[in-house]
N, C-alpha and C positions, 0 to 999 in steps of 0.2 A: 242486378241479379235477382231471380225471382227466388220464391221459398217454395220448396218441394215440401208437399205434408203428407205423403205417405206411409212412413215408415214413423210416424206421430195419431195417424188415424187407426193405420192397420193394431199399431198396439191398445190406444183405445176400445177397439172393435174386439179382441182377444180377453182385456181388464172384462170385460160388459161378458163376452160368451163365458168366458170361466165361470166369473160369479152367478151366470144360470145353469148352470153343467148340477145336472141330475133335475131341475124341474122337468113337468110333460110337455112334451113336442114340440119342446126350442129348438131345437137339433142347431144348426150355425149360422140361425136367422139372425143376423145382427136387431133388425127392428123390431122381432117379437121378445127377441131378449134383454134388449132395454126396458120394453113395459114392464117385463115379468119383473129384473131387478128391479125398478121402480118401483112398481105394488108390492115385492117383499119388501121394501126397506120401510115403506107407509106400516103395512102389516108389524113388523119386527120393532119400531116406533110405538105403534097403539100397545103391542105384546106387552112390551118395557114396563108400559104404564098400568098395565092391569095384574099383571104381575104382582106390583106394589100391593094394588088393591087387594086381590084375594089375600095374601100374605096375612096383612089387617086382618082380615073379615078370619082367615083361621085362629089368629091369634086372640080374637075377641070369644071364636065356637069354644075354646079350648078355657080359656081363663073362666066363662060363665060356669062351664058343664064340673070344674075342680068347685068353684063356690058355691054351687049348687049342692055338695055334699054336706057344706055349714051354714044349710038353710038360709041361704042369701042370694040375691039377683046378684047379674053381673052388672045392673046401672048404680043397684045400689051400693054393692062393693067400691065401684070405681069413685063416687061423691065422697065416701067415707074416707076413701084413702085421702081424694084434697081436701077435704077438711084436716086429715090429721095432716095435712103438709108432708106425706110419703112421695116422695120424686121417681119411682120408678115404672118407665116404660113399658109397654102392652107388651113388647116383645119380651122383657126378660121374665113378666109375670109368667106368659105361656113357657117359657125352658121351665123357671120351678114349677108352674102347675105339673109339667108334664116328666121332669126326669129329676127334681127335690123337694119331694112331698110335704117332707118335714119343717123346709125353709119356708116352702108358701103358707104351709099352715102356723106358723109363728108370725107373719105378716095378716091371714087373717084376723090372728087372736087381740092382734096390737089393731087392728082396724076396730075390732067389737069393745 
């Protein structure tokens, strides 16, 4: 008996169009809409990763510009916190710089 793949392809071909349904001028090209899903998934991949990145890099603009109020860098803040052995992350620095003033500025004073 032979295998009919049909009704295994056709749903293949419908997975791939759907997932390009609203990119330009796919319309029900099966083999322009494979590429396209393919380069968004590379695209949405690289996205992922830079994502990460900027995140950093805001939470670094944000934690300098609050230390900059108590006349200090932000490299020199960060050396000072490991010297004093303070374990806390860039990310939560940037919530209190940005939304408990009063907490991050008791962390600077314990750093000075």
């Amino acid at each position: 008996m032979r295998v009919k793949r049909s009704l295994a392809g056709r749903r293949r071909h419908k997975k791939v169009i759907k997932a390009a349904k609203g990119y330009r001028a796919i319309g029900k090209r099966f083999k322009t809409a494979k590429q396209a899903v393919m380069r968004a998934g590379i695209s949405a991949y690289v996205g992922r990763k830079l994502k990460k990145r900027q995140a950093r890099s805001l939470w670094i603009v944000r934690i300098n510009a609050a230390v900059r109020e108590y006349e200090m860098s932000y490299s020199v803040f960060m050396n000072k916190l490991r010297d004093k052995n303070i374990l806390i992350n860039r990310k939560m620095l940037a919530e209190l710089a940005v939304n408990h003033k009063d907490s991050f500025k008791a962390i600077v004073e314990a750093v000075k």
